[in-house]
VOPAGU-2260 file (C-alpha; in pm, 1 decimal, decimal comma):
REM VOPAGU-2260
SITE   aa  ch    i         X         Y         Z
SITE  UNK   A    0   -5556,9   -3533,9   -2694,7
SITE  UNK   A    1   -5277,8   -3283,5   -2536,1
SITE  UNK   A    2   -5193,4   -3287,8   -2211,6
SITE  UNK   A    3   -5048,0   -2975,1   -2031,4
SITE  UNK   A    4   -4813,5   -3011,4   -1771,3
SITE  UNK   A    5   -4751,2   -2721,3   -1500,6
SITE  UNK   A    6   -4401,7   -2709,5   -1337,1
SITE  UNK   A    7   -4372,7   -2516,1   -1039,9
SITE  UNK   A    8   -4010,6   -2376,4    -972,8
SITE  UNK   A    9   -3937,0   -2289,0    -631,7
SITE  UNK   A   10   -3613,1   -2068,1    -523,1
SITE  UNK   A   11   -3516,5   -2130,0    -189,2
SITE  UNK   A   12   -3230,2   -1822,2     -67,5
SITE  UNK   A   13   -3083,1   -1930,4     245,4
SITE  UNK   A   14   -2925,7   -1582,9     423,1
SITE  UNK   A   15   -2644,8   -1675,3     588,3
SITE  UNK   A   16   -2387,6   -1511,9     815,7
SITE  UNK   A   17   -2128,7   -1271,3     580,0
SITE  UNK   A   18   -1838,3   -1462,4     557,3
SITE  UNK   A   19   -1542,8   -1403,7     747,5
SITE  UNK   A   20   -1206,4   -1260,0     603,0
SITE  UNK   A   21    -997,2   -1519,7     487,7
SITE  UNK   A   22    -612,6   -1453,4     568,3
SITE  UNK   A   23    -309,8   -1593,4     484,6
SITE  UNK   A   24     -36,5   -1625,4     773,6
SITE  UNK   A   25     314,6   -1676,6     680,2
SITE  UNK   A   26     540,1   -1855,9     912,6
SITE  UNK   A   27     912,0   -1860,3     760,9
SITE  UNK   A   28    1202,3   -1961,7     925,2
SITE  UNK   A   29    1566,1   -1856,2     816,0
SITE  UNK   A   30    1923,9   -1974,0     919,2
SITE  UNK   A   31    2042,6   -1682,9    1083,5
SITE  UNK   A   32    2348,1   -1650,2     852,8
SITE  UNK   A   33    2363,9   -1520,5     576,0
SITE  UNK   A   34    2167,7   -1182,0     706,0
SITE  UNK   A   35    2176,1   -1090,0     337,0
SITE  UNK   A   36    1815,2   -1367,8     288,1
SITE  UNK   A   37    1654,3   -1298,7     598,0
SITE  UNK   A   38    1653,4    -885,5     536,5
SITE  UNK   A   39    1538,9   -1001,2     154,6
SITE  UNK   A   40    1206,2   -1160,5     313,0
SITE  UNK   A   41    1150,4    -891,2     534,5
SITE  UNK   A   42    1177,8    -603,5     259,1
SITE  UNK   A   43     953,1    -826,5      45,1
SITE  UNK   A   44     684,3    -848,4     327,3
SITE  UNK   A   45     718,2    -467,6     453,0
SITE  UNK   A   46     670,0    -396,9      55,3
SITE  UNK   A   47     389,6    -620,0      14,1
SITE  UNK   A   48     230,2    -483,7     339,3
SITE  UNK   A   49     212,7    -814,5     505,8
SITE  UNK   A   50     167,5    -719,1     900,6
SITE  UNK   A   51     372,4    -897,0    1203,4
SITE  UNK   A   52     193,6   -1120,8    1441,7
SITE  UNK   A   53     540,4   -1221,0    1611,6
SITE  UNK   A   54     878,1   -1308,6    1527,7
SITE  UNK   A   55     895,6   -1481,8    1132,7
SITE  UNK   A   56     472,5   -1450,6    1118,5
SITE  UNK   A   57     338,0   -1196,3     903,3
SITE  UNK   A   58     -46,6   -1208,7     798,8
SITE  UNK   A   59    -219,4   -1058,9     472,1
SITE  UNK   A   60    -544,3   -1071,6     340,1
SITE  UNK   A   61    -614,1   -1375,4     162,5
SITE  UNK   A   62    -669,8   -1220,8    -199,7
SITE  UNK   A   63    -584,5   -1305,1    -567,6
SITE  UNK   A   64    -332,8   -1018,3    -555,4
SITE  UNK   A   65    -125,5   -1162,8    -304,6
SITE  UNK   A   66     -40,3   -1505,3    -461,8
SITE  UNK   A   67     261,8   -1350,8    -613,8
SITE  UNK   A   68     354,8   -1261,5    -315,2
SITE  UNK   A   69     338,9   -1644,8    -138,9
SITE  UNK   A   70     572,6   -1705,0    -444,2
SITE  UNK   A   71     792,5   -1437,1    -437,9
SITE  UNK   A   72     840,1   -1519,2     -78,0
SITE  UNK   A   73     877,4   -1895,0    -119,3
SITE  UNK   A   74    1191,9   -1807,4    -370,7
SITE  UNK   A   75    1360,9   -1594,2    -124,5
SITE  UNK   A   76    1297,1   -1905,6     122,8
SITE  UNK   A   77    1441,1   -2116,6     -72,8
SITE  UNK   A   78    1719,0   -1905,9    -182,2
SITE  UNK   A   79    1838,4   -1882,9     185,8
SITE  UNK   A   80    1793,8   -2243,6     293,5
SITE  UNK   A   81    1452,5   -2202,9     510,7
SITE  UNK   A   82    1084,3   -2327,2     554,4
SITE  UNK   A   83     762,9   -2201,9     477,8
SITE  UNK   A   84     455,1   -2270,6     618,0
SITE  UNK   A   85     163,2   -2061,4     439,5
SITE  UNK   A   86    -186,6   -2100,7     670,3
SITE  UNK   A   87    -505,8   -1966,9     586,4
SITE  UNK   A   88    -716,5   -1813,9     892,8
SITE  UNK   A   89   -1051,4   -1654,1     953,5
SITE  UNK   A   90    -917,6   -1631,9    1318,6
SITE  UNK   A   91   -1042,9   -1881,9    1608,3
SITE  UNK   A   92   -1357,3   -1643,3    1717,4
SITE  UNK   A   93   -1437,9   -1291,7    1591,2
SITE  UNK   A   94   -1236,2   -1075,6    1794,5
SITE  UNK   A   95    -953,9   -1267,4    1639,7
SITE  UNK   A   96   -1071,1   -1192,5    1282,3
SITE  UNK   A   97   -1153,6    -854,2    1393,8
SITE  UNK   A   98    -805,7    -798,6    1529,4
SITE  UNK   A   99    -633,9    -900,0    1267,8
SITE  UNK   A  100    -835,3    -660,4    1062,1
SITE  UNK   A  101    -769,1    -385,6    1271,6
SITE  UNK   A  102    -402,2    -476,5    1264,9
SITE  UNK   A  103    -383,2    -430,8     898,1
SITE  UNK   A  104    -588,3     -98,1     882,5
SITE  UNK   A  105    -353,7      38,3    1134,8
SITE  UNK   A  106     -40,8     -60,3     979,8
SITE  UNK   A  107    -217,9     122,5     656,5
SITE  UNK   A  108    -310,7     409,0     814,4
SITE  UNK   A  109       2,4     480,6     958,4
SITE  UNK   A  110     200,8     463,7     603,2
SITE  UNK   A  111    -112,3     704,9     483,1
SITE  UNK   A  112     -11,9     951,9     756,6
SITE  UNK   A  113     363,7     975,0     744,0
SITE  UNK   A  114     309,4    1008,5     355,4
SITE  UNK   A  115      24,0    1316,1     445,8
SITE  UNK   A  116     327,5    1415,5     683,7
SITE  UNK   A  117     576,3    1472,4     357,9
SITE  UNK   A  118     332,4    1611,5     128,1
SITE  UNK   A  119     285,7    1880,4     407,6
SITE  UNK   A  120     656,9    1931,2     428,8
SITE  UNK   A  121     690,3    1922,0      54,9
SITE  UNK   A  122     377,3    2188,6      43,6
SITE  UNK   A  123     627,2    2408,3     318,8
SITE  UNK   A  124     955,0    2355,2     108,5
SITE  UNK   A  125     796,2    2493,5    -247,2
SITE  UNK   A  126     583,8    2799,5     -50,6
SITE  UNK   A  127     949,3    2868,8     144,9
SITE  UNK   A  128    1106,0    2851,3    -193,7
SITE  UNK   A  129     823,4    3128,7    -345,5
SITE  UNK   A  130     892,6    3362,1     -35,0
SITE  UNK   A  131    1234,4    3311,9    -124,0
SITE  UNK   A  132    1204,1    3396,0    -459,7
SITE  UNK   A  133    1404,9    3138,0    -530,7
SITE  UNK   A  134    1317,9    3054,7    -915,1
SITE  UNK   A  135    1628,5    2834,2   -1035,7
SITE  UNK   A  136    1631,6    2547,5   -1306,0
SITE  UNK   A  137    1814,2    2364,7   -1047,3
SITE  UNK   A  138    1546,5    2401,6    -744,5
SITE  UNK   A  139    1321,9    2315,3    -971,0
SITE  UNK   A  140    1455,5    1978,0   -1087,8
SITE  UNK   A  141    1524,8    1929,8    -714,7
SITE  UNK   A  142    1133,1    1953,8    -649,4
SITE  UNK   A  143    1060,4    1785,2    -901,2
SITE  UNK   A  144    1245,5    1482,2    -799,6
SITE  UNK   A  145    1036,1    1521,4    -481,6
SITE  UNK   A  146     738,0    1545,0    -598,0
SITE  UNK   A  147     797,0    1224,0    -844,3
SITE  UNK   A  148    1002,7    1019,1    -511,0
SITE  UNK   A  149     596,4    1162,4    -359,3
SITE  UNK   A  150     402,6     978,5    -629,4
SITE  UNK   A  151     597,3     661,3    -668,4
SITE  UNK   A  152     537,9     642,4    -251,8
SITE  UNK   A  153     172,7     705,6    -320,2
SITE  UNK   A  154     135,5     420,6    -585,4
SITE  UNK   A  155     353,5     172,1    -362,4
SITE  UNK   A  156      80,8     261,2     -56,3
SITE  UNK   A  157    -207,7     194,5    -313,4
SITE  UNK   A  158     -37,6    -171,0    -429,0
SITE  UNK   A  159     -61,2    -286,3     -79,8
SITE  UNK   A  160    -366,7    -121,9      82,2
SITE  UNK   A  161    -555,0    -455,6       5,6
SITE  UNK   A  162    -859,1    -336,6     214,5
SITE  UNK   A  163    -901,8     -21,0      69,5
SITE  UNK   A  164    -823,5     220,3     348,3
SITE  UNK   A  165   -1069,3     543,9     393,0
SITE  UNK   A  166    -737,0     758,5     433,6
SITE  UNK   A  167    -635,6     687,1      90,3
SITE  UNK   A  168    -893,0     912,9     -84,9
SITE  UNK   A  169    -719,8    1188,1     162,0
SITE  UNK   A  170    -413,4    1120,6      61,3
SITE  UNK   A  171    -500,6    1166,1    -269,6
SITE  UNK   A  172    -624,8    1497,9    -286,6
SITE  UNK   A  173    -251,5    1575,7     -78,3
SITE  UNK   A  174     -85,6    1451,4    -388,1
SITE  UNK   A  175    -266,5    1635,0    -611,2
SITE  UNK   A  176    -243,1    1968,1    -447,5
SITE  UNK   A  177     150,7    1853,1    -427,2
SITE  UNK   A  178     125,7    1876,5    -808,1
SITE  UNK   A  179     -66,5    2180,7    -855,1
SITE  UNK   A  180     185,9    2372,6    -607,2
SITE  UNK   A  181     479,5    2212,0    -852,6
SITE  UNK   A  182     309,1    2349,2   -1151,2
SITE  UNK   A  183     220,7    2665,7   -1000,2
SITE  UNK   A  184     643,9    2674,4    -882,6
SITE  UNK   A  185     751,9    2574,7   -1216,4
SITE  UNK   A  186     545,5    2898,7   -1412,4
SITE  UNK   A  187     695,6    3134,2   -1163,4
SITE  UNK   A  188    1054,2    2967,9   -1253,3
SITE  UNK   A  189    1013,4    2982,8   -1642,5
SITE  UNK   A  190     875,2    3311,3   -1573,6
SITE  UNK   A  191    1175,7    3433,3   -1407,3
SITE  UNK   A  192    1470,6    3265,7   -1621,3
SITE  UNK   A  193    1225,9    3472,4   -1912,0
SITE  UNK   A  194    1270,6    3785,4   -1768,3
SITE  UNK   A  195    1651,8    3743,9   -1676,6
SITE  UNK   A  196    1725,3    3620,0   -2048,0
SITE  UNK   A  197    1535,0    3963,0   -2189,4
């Protein structure tokens, strides 16, 4: 005789509370001589878009991208004869979490603007340069030095905008209208060394 046996699986889904950012808060201390290490660890945080929270603490978000950066910053600690302490935070209540959020955005959107601020003035220089007339191989390498100073900006902004800032699709579309106004330059420059060679 068979027997059947019935199992009965039951999920359970517990909803819980999104969890909080995690951060990582760097606390480095450096002899004050040589200047030479403690303007090294500052470049490297400014670059990696840590934000300050007070003299020799910076904060980032706590993601896989930024464990080079806990390295690269221990070696320049070490190179100058300092400490480290690396913390990770959610912050002590939500407005803390919150604020250190909104720290980061800001310090994001900031960079975002001043670089919409030079692709405006780059936008100016090319259209003064048309109303000019002035179609030389040497404005034009000029520009184009801008425009590729412009893009390497744009893709340091993107490395360190962790969060994913909403001004960064903007900035985009500045970039790209950057190049099309380049391109555009560059035809009426070929155009015009064509006509001066025939």
């Amino acid at each position: 005789m068979t027997s059947l046996i019935v199992t009965t699986v039951t999920y359970v889904i517990v909803m819980t509370e999104p969890t909080k950012r995690q951060w990582l808060v760097l606390v480095a201390r450096m002899p004050a001589e040589p200047a030479r290490h403690r303007m090294a660890l500052w470049r490297e945080l400014r670059r990696a878009g840590a934000v300050p929270l007070g003299q020799a603490v910076w904060a980032v978000p706590d993601l896989p991208a930024v464990r080079p950066l806990t390295e690269r910053v221990a070696a320049l600690v070490d190179a100058g004869a300092g400490t480290l302490l690396v913390l990770s935070a959610r912050g002590f209540g939500d407005r803390d979490g919150d604020r250190l959020k909104q720290l980061y955005v800001e310090a994001r959107e900031d960079e975002w603007s001043e670089f919409s601020a030079d692709c405006a003035k780059y936008l100016a220089e090319l259209a003064k340069e048309e109303a000019l007339g002035k179609y030389t191989l040497a404005e034009l390498e000029e520009e184009e030095q801008s425009l590729d100073r412009l893009r390497r900006w744009y893709r340091e902004l993107r490395s360190r905008d962790l969060l994913g800032s909403t001004v960064a699709g903007d900035a985009a579309g500045e970039l790209k209208q950057c190049e099309e106004q380049f391109s555009s330059y560059a035809e009426h420059v070929y155009a015009a060394l064509g006509n001066a060679d025939g």
